[in-house]
Backbone of each chain as ProteinMPNN parsed JSONL, in Angstrom:
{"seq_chain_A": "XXXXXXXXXXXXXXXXXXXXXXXXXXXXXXXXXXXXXXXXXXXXXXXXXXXXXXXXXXXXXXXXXX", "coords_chain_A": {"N_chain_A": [[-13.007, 5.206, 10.137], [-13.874, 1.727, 9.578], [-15.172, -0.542, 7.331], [-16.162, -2.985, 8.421], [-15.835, -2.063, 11.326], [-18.024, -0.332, 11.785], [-20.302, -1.38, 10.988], [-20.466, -2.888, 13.117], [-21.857, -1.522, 14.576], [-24.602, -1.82, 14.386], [-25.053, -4.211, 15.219], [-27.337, -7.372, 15.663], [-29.689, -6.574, 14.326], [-31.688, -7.101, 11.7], [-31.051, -7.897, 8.542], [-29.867, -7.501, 5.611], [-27.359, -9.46, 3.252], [-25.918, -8.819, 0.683], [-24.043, -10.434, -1.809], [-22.735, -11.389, -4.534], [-23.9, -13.683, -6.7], [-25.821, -14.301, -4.655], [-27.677, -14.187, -1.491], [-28.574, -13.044, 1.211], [-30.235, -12.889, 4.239], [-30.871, -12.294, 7.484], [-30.1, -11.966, 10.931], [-27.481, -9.988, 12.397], [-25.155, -11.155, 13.774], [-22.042, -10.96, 14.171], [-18.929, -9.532, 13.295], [-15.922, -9.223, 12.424], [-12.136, -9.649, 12.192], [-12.581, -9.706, 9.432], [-14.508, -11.227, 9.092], [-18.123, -11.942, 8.532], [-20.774, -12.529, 10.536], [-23.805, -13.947, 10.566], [-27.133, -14.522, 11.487], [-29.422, -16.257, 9.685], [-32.585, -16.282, 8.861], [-35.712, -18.345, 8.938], [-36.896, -19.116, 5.576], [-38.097, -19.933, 2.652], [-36.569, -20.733, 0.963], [-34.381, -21.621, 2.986], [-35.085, -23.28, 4.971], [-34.787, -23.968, 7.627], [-33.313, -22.219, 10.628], [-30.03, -21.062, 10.697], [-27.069, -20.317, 11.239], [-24.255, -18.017, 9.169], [-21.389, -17.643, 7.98], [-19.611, -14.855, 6.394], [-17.333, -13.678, 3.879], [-16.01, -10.799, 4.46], [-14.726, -9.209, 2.426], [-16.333, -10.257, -0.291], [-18.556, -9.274, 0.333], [-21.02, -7.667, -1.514], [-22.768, -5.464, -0.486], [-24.222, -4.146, 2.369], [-27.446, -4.035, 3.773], [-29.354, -2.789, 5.707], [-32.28, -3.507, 7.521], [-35.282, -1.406, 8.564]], "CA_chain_A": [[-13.725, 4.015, 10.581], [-13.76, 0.515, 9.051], [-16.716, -1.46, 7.348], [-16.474, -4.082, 10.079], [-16.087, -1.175, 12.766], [-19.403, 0.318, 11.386], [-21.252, -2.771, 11.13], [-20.217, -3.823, 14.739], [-22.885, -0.278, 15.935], [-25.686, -2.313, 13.928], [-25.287, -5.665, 15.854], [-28.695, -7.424, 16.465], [-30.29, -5.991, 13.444], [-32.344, -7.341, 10.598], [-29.725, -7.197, 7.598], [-29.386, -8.31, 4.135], [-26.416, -9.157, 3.1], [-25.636, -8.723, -0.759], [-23.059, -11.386, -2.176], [-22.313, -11.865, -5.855], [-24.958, -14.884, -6.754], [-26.09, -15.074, -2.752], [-28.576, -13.143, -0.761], [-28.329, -13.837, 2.478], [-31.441, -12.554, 4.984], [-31.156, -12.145, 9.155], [-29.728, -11.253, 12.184], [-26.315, -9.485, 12.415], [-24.32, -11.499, 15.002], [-20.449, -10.665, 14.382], [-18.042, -8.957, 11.995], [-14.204, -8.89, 12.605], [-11.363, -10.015, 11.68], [-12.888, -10.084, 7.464], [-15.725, -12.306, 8.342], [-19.111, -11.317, 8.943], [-21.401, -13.736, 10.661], [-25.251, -13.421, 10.697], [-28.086, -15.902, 12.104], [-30.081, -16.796, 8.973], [-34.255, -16.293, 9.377], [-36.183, -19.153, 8.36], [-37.599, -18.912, 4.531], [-39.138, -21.028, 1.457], [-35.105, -21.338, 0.317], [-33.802, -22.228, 3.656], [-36.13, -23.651, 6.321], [-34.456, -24.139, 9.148], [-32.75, -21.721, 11.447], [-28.933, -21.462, 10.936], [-25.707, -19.153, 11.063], [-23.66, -18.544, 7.739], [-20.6, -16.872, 7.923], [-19.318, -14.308, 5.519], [-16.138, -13.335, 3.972], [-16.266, -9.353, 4.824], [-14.254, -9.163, 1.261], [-16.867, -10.714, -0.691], [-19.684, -8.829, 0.355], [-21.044, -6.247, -2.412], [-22.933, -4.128, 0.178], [-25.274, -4.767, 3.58], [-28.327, -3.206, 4.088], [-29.495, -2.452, 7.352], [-33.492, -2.825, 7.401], [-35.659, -0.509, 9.707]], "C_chain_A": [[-13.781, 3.008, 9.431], [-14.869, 0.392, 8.688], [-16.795, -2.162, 8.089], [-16.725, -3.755, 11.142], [-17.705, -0.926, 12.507], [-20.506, -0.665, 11.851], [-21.219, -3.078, 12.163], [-21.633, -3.013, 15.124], [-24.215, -1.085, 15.309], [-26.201, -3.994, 14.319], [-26.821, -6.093, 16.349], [-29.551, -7.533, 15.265], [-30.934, -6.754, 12.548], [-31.797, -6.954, 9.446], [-30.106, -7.865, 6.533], [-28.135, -8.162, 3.622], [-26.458, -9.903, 1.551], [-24.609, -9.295, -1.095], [-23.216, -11.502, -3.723], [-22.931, -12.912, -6.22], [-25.546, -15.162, -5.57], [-26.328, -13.607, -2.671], [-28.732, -13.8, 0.382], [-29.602, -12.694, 3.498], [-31.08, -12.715, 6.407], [-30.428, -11.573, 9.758], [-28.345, -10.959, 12.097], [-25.816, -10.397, 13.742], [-23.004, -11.203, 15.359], [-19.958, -10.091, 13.337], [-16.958, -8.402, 12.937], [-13.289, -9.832, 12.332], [-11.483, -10.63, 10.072], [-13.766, -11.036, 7.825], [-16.957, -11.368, 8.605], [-20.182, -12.675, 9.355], [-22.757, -13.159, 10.956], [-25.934, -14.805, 10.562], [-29.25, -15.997, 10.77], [-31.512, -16.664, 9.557], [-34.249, -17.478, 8.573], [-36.96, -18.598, 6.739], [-37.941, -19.641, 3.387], [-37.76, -21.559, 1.459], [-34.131, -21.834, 1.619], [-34.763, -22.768, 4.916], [-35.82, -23.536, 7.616], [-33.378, -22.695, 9.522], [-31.151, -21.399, 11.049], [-27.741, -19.984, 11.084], [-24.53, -19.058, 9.995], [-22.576, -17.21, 7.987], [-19.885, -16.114, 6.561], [-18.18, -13.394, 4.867], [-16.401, -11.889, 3.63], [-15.615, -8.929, 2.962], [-14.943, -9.614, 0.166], [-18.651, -10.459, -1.39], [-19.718, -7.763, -0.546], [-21.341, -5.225, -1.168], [-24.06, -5.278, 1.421], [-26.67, -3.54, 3.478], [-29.163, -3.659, 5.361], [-30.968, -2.115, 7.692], [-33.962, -2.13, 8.639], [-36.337, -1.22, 10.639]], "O_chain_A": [[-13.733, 3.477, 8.294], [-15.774, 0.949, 9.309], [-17.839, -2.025, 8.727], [-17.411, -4.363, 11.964], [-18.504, -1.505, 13.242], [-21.294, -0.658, 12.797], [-22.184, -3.795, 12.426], [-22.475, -3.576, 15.822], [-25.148, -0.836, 16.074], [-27.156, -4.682, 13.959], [-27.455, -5.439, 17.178], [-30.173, -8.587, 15.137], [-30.285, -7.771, 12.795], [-31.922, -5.771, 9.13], [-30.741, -8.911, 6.673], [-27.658, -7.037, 3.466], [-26.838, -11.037, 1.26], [-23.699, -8.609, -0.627], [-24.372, -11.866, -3.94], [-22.031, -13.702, -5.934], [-25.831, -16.343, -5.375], [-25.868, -12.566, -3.14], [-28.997, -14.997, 0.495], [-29.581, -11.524, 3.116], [-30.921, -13.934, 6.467], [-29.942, -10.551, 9.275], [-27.787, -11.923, 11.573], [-26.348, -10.073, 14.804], [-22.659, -11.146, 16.539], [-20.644, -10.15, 12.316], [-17.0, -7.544, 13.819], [-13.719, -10.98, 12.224], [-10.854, -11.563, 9.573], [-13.967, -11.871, 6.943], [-16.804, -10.174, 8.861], [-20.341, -13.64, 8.607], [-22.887, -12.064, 11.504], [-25.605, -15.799, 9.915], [-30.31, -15.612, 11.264], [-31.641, -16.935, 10.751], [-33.364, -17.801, 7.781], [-37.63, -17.571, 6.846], [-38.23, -20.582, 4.127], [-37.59, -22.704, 1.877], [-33.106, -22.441, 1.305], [-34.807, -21.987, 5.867], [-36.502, -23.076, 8.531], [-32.715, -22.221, 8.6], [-31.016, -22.431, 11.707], [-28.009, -18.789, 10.956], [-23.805, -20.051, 9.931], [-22.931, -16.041, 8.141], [-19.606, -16.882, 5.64], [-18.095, -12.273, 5.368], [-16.988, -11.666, 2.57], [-16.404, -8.214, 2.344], [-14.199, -9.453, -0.802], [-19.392, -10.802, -2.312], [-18.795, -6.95, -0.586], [-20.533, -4.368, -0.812], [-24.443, -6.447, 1.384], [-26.598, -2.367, 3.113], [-29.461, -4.786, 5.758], [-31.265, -0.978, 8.059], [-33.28, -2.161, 9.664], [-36.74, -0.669, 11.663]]}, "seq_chain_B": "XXXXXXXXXXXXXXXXXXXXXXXXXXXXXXXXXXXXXXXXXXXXXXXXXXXXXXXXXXXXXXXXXXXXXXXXXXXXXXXXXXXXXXXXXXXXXXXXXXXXXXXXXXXXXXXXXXXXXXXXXXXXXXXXXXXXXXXXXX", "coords_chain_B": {"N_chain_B": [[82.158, 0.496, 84.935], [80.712, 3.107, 84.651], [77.12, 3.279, 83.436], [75.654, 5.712, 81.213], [72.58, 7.072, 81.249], [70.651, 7.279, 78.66], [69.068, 10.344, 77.382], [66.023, 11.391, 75.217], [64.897, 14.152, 73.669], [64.571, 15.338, 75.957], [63.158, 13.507, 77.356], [62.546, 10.276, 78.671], [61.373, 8.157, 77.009], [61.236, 6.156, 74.778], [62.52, 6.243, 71.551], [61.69, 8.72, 69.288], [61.265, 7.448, 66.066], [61.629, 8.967, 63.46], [59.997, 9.56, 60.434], [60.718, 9.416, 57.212], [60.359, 12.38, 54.846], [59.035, 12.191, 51.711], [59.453, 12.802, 48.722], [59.125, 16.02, 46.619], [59.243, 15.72, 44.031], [58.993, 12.983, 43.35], [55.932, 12.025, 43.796], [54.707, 13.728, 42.289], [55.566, 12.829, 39.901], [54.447, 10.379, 40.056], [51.971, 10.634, 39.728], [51.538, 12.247, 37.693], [52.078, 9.889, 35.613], [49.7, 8.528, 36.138], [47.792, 10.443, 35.731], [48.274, 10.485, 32.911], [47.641, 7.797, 32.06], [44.888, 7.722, 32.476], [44.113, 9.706, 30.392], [45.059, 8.269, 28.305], [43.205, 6.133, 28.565], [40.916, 7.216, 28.553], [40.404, 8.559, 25.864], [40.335, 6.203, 24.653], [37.906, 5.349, 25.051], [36.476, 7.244, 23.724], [36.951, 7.418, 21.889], [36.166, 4.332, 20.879], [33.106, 4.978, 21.266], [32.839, 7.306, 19.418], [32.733, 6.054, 16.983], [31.004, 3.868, 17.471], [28.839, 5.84, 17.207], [29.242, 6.745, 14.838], [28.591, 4.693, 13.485], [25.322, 3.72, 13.974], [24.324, 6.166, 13.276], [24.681, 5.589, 10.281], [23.364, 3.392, 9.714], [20.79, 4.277, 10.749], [20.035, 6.308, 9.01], [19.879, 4.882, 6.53], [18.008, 2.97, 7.0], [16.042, 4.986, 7.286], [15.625, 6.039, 4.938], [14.657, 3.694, 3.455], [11.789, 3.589, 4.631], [10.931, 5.464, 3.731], [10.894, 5.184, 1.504], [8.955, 3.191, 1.249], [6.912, 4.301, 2.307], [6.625, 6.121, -0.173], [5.365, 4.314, -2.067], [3.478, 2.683, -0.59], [1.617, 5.229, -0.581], [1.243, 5.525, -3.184], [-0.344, 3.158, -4.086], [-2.211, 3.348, -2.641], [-3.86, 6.016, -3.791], [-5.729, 5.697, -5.815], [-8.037, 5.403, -4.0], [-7.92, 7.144, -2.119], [-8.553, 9.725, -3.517], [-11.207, 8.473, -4.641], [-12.306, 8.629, -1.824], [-12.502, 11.37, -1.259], [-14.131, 12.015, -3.537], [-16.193, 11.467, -2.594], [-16.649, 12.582, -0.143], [-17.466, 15.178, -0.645], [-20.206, 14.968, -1.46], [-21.532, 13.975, 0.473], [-24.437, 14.381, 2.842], [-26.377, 14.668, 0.349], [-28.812, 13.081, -2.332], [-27.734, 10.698, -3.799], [-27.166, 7.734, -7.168], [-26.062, 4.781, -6.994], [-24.454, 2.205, -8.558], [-24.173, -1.143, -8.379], [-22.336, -4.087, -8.608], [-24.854, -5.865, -7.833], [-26.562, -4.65, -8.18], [-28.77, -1.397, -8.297], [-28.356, 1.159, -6.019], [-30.505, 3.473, -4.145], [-30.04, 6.439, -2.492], [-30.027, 8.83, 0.442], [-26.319, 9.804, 1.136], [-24.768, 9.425, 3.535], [-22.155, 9.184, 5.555], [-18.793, 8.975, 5.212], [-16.515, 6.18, 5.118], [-13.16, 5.12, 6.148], [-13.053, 2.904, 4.325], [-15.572, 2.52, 3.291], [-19.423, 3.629, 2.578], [-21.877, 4.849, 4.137], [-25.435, 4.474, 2.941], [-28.485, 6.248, 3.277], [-31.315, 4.902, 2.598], [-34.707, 5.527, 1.182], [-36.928, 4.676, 2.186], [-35.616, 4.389, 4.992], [-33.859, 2.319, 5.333], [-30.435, 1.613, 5.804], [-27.273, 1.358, 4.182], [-24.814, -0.406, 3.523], [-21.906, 0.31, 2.28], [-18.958, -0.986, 0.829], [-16.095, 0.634, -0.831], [-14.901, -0.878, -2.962], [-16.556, -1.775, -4.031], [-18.313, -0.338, -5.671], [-18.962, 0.536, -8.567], [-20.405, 3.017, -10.31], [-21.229, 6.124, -10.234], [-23.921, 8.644, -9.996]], "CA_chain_B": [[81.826, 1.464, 83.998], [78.666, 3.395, 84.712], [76.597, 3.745, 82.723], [74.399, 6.888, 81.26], [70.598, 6.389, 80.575], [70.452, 8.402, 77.34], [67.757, 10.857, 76.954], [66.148, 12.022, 73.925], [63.744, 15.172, 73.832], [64.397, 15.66, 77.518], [62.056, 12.2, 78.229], [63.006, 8.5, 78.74], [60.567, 7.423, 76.246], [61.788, 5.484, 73.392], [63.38, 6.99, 70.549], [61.187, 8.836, 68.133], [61.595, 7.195, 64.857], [60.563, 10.276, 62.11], [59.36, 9.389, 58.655], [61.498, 10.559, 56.394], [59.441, 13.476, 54.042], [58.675, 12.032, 50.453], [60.019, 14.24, 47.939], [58.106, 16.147, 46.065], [59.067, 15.283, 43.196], [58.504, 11.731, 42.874], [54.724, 12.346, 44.213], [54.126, 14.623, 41.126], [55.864, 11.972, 38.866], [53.952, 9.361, 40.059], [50.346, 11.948, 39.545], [51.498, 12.402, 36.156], [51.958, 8.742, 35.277], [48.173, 8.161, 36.706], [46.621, 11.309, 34.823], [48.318, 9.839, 31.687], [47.01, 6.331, 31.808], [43.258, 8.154, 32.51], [43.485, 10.215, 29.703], [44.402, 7.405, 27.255], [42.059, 5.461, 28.455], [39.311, 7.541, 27.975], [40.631, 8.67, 24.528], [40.23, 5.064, 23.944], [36.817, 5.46, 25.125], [35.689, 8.361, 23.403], [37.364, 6.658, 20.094], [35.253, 3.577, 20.344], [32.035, 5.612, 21.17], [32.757, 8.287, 18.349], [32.935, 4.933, 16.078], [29.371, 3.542, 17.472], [27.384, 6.478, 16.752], [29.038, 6.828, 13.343], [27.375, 3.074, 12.623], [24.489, 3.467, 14.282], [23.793, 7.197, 12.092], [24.463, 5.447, 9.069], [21.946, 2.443, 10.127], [19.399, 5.166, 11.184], [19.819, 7.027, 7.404], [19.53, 3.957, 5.474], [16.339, 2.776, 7.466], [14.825, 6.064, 7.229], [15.43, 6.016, 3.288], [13.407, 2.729, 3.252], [10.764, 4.571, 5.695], [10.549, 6.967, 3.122], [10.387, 4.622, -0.055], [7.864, 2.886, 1.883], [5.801, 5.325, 2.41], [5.984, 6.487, -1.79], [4.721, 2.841, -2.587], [1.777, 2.545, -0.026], [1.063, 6.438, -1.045], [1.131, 5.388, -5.01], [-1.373, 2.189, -4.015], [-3.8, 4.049, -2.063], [-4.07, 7.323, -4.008], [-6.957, 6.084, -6.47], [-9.066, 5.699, -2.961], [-7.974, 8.74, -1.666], [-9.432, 9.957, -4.642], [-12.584, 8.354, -4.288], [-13.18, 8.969, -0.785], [-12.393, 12.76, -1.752], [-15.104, 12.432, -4.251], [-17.626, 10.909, -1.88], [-16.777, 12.999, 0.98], [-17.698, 16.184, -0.944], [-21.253, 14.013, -1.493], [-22.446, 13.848, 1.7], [-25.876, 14.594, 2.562], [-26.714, 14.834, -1.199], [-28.808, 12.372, -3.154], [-27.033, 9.732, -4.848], [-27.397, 6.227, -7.125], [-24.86, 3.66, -6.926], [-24.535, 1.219, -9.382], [-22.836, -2.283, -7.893], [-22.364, -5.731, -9.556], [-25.839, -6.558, -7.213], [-27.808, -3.649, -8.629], [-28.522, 0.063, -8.26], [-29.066, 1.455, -4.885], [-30.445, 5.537, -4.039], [-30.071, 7.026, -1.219], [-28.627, 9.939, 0.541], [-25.154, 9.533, 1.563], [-24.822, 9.737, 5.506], [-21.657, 8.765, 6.207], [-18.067, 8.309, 4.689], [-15.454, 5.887, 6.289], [-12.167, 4.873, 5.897], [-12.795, 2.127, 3.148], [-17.057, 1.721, 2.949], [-19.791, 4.55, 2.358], [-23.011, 4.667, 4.316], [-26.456, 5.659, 2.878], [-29.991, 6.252, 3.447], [-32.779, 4.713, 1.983], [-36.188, 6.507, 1.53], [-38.045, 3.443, 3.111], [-35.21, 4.262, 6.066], [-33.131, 1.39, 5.382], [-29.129, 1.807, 5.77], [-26.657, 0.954, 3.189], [-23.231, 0.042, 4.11], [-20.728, -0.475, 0.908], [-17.31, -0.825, 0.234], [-15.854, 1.832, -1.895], [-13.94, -1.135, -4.075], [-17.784, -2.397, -5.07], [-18.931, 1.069, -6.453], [-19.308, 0.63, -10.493], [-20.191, 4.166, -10.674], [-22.058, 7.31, -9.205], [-24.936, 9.263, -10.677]], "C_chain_B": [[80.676, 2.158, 84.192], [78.061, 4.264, 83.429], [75.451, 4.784, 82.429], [73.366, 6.875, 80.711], [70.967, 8.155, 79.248], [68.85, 9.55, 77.301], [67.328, 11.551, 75.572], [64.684, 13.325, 74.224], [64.262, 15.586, 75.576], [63.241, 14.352, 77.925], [63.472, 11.181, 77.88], [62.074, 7.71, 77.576], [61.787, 7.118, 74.965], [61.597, 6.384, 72.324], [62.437, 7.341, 69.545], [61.466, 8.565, 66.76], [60.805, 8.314, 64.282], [61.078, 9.526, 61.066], [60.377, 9.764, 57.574], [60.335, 11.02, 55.303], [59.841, 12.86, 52.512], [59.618, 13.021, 49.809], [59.469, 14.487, 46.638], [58.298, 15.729, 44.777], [58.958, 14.114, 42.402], [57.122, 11.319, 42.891], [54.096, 12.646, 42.797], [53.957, 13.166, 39.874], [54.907, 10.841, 38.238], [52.218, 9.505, 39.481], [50.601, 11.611, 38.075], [50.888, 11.149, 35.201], [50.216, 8.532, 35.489], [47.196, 9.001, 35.365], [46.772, 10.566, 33.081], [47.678, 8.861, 31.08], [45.69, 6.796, 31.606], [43.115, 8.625, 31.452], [43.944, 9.097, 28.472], [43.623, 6.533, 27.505], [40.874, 6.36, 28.102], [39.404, 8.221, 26.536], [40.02, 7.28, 23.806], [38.675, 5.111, 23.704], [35.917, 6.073, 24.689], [35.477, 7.813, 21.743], [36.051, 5.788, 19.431], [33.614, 3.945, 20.185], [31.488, 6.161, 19.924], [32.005, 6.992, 17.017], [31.114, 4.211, 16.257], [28.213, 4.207, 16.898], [27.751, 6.547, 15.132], [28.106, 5.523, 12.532], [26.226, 3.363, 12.763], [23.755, 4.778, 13.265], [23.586, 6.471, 10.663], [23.324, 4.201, 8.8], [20.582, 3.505, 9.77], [19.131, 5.768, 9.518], [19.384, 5.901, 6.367], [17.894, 2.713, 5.915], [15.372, 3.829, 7.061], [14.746, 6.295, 5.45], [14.518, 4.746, 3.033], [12.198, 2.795, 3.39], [10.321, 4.681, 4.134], [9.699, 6.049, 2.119], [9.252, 3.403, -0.151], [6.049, 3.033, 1.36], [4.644, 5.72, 1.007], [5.122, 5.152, -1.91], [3.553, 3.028, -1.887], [1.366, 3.679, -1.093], [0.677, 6.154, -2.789], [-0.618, 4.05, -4.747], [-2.334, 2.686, -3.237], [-4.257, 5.626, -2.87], [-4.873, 7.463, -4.883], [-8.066, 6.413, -5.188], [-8.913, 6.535, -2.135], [-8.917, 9.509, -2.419], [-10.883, 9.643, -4.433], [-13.224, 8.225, -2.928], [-13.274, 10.479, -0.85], [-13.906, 13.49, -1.936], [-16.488, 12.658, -3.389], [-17.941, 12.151, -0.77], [-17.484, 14.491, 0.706], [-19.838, 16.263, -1.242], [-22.08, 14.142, -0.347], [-23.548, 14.303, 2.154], [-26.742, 14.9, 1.364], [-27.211, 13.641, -1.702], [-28.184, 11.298, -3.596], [-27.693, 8.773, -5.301], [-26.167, 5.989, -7.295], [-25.052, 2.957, -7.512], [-23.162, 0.196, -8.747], [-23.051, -2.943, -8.662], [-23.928, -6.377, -9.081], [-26.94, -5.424, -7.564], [-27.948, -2.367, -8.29], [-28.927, 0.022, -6.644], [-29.004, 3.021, -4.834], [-30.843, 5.465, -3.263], [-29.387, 8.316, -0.651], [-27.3, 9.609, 1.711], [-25.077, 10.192, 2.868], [-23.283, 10.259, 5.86], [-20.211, 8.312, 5.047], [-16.664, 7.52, 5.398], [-14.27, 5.534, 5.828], [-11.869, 3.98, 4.3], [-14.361, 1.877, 2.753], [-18.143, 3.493, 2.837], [-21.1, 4.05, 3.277], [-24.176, 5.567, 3.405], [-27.755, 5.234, 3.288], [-31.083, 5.55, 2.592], [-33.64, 5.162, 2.139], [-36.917, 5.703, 2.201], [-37.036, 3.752, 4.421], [-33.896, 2.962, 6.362], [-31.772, 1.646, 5.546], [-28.255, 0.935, 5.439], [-25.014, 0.968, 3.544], [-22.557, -0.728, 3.177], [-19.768, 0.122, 0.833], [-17.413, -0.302, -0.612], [-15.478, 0.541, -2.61], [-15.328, -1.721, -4.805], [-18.436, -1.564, -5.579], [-18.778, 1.005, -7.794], [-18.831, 2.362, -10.555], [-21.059, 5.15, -9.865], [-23.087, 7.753, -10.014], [-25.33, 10.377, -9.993]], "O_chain_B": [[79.61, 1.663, 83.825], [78.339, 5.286, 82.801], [74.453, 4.834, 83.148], [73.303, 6.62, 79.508], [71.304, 9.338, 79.214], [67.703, 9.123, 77.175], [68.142, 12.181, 74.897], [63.708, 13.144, 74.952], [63.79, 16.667, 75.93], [62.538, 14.501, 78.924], [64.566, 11.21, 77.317], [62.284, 6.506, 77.431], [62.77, 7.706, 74.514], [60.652, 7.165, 72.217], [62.178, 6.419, 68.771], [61.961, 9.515, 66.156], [59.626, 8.568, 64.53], [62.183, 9.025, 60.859], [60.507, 10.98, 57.436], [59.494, 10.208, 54.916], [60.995, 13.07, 52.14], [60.359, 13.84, 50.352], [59.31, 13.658, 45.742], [57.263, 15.266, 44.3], [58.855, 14.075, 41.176], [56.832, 10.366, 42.168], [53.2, 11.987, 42.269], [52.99, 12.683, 39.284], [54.614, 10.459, 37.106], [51.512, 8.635, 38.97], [49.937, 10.812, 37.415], [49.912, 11.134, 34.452], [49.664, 8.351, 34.404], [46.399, 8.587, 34.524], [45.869, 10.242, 32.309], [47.224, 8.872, 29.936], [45.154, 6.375, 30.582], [42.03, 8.299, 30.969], [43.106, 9.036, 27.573], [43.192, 5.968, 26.5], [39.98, 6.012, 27.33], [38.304, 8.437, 26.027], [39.414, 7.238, 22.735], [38.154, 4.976, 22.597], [34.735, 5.841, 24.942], [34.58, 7.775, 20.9], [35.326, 5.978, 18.455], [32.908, 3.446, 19.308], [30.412, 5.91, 19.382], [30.975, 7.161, 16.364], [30.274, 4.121, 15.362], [27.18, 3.774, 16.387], [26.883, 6.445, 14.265], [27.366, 5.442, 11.552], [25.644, 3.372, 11.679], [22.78, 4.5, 12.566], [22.582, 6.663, 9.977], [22.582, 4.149, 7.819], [19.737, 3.483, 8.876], [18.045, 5.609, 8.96], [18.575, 6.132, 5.468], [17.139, 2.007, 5.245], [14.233, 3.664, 6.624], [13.731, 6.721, 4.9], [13.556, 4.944, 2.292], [11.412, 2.272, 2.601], [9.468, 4.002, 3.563], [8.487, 6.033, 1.903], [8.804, 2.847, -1.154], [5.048, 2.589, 0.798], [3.428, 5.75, 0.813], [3.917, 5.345, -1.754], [2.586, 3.514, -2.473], [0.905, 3.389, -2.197], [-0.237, 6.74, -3.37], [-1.721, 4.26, -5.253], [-3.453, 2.187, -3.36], [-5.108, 6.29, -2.279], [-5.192, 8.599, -5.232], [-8.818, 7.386, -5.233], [-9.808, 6.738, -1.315], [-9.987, 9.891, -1.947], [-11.678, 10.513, -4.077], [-14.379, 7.828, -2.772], [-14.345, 10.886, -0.399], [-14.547, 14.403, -1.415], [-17.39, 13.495, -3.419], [-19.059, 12.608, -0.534], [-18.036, 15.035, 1.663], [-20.547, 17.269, -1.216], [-23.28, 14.416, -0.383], [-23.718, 15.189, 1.317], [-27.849, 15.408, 1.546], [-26.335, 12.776, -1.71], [-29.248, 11.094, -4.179], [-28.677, 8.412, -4.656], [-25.298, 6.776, -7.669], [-26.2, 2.58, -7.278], [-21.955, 0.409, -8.633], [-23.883, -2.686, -9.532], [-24.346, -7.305, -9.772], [-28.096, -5.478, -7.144], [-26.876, -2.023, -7.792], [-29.605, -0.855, -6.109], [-28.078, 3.739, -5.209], [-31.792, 4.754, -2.933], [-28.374, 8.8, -1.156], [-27.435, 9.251, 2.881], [-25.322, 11.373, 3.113], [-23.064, 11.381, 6.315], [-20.417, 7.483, 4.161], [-15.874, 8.152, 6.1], [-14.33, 5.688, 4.608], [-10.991, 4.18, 3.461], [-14.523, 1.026, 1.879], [-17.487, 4.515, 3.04], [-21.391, 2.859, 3.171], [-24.101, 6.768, 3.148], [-28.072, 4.083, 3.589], [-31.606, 6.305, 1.772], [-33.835, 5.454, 3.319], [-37.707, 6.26, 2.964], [-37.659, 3.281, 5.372], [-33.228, 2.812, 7.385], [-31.941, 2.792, 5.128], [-28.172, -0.14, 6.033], [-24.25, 1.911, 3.752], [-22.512, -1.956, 3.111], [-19.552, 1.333, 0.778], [-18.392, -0.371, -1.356], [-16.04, 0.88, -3.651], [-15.283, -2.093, -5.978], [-19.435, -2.034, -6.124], [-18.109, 1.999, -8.074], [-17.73, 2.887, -10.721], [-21.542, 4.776, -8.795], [-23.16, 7.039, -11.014], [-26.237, 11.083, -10.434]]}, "name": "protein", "num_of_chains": 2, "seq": "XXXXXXXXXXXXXXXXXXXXXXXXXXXXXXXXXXXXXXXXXXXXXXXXXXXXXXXXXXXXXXXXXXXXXXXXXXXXXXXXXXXXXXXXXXXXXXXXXXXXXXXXXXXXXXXXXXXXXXXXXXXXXXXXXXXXXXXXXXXXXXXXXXXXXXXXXXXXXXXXXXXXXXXXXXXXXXXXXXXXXXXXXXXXXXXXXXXXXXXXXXXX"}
């Protein structure tokens, strides 16, 4: 199994995704074809709402909160 | 003058023309000639065949030597992460820390996949990292 396959069974989820200078915070929405896309929560450093896509190659690690 | 109605067979019917009988040996001659032509033709046929598969074998051998030398190359570029899924896989439900470029993480190892590692967190959390961002083990 793939990291992108894996990540697909956690769709929905409450994630952090770990980037090399970038911390990225919310919702799991997609991962395939090397990206990974996730819906951004609102917080002090981003206010508004948004969706930030992520190059699956890029990412150190995800974590998958409970 | 009178004349006498001819008979043939004992009837009045008109004159059986007969066939004259072949002879056998122009029949044969002609057989021969036939079988001859068939079998060089299909000599011809067997010729150019014989001749196809010899190309097409030596195609097939010099593909499958590429196959092969292929194969060594991937096998040489994947055989440190063979290696370290090896390591990991022997890991599994055991403890671990991980040291990445983004900081340590401990947990116990769930899960190993093709190219990423899952683990556990004690708060319950689940950790999903690429083997190529692993620093080191502990």
């Amino acid at each position: 199994m793939k990291f992108l396959e894996a990540l697909n069974t956690f769709m929905g989820r409450v994630s952090e995704v770990v980037q090399p200078g970038q911390f990225l915070q919310g919702r799991l929405a997609s991962a395939s074809n090397g990206l990974v896309t996730i819906q951004l929560v609102s917080s002090n450093y981003i206010p508004a709402t948004q969706e930030v896509t992520a190059i699956s190659d890029n990412i150190t690690f995800i974590r998958i909160l409970p | 003058m009178k004349l006498r109605r001819k008979t043939f067979n004992n009837t009045h019917c008109v004159q059986v023309i007969r066939k004259k009988k072949p002879s056998p040996l122009g029949k044969t001659g002609s057989l021969r000639r036939k079988l001859n032509e068939l079998k060089r033709l299909l000599a011809g046929n067997i010729a150019r065949l014989a001749e196809q598969v010899r190309r097409l074998r030596y195609r097939v051998n010099r593909l499958s030597a590429r196959v092969n030398s292929l194969q060594d190359q991937v096998g040489t570029m994947t055989e440190n992460q063979q290696g370290t899924k090896a390591f990991f896989i022997k890991k599994v439900h055991s403890k671990i820390t991980i040291e990445t470029h983004a900081g340590t993480i401990f947990g116990t190892l769930t899960l190993v996949g093709d190219d990423f590692i899952q683990l556990k967190e004690p708060d319950g959390s689940i950790v999903l990292l690429p083997l190529r961002n692993v620093l080191s083990v502990h």
